[in-house]
C-alpha positions, -999 to 999 in steps of 0.1 A, spaced: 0 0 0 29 22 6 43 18 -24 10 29 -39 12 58 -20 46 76 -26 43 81 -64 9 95 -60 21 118 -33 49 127 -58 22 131 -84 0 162 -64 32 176 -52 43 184 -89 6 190 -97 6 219 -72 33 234 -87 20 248 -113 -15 253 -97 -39 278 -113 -41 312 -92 -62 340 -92 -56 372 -117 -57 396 -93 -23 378 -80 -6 397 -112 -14 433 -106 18 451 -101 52 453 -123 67 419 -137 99 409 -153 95 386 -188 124 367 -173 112 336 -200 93 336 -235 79 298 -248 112 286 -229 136 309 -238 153 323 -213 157 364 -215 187 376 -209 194 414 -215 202 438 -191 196 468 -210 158 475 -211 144 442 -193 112 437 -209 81 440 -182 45 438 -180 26 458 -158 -6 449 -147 -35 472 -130 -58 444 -124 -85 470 -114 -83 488 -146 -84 456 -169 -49 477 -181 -19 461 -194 17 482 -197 45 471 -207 83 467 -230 87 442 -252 123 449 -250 124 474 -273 89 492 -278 63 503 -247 29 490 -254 -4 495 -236 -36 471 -240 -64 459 -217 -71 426 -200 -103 407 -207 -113 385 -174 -135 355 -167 -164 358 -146 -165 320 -144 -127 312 -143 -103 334 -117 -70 325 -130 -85 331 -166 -74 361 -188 -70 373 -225 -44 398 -233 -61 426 -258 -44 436 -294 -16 459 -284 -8 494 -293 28 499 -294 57 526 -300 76 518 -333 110 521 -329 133 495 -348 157 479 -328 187 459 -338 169 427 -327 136 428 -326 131 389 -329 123 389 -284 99 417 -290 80 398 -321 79 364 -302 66 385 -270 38 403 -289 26 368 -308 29 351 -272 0 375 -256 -18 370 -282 -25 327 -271 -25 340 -233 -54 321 -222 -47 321 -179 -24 325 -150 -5 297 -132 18 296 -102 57 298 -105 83 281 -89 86 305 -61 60 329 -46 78 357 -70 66 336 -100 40 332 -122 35 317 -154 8 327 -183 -2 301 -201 -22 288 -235 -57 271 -236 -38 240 -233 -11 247 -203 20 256 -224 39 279 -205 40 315 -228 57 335 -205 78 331 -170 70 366 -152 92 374 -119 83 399 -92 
């Protein structure tokens, strides 16, 4: 019976790892620290998404250009979210691929999960896929 048990305690722990949270969990300033599983690493404007979670507003820098959108909630589903069609700044950039692989990501943002810390959270597809690793 114990040896029944251990995998399936192994199972939930995992499961709770990446448990659904509630939206409101993402209002405030977030580093894009990861985008489909490519880690980010720039120093020099650190792409961010601010949310005000009251507003239904999204802020943000794709790396490059500042965009502003809004945030379409669930009334049935806490943890789910759309991301609206951005407006953006257009400056050009000498590598704009980040920014063009951030701005297609929000576009399959379908909810909010938990991180691997409490500084964490993940926004994921209609199917799980992580999109985006966001950091406090």
């Amino acid at each position: 019976m114990y040896a029944l048990m251990i995998p399936a305690m192994a199972v939930s722990m995992v499961a709770c790892s990446s448990s659904k949270v509630n939206v409101k969990q993402l209002d405030g300033k977030w580093n894009i620290v990861e985008v489909k599983g490519e880690a980010i690493n720039s120093e020099e404007n650190v792409p961010f998404m601010e949310f005000d979670m009251e507003g239904k507003k999204l802020h943000g820098n794709a790396g490059c250009n500042i965009f502003n959108t809004s945030v379409i909630l669930n009334d049935k589903d806490d943890s789910a979210l759309k991301i609206g069609q951005a407006a953006a700044t257009m400056m050009a950039c000498p590598n704009m691929d980040l920014e063009t692989k951030i701005f297609q990501s929000m576009d399959a943002v379908r909810s909010v999960k938990s991180g691997k810390s409490e500084n964490e959270l993940q926004l994921v597809d209609e199917n799980g896929n992580t999109l985006f690793v966001l950091s406090k």
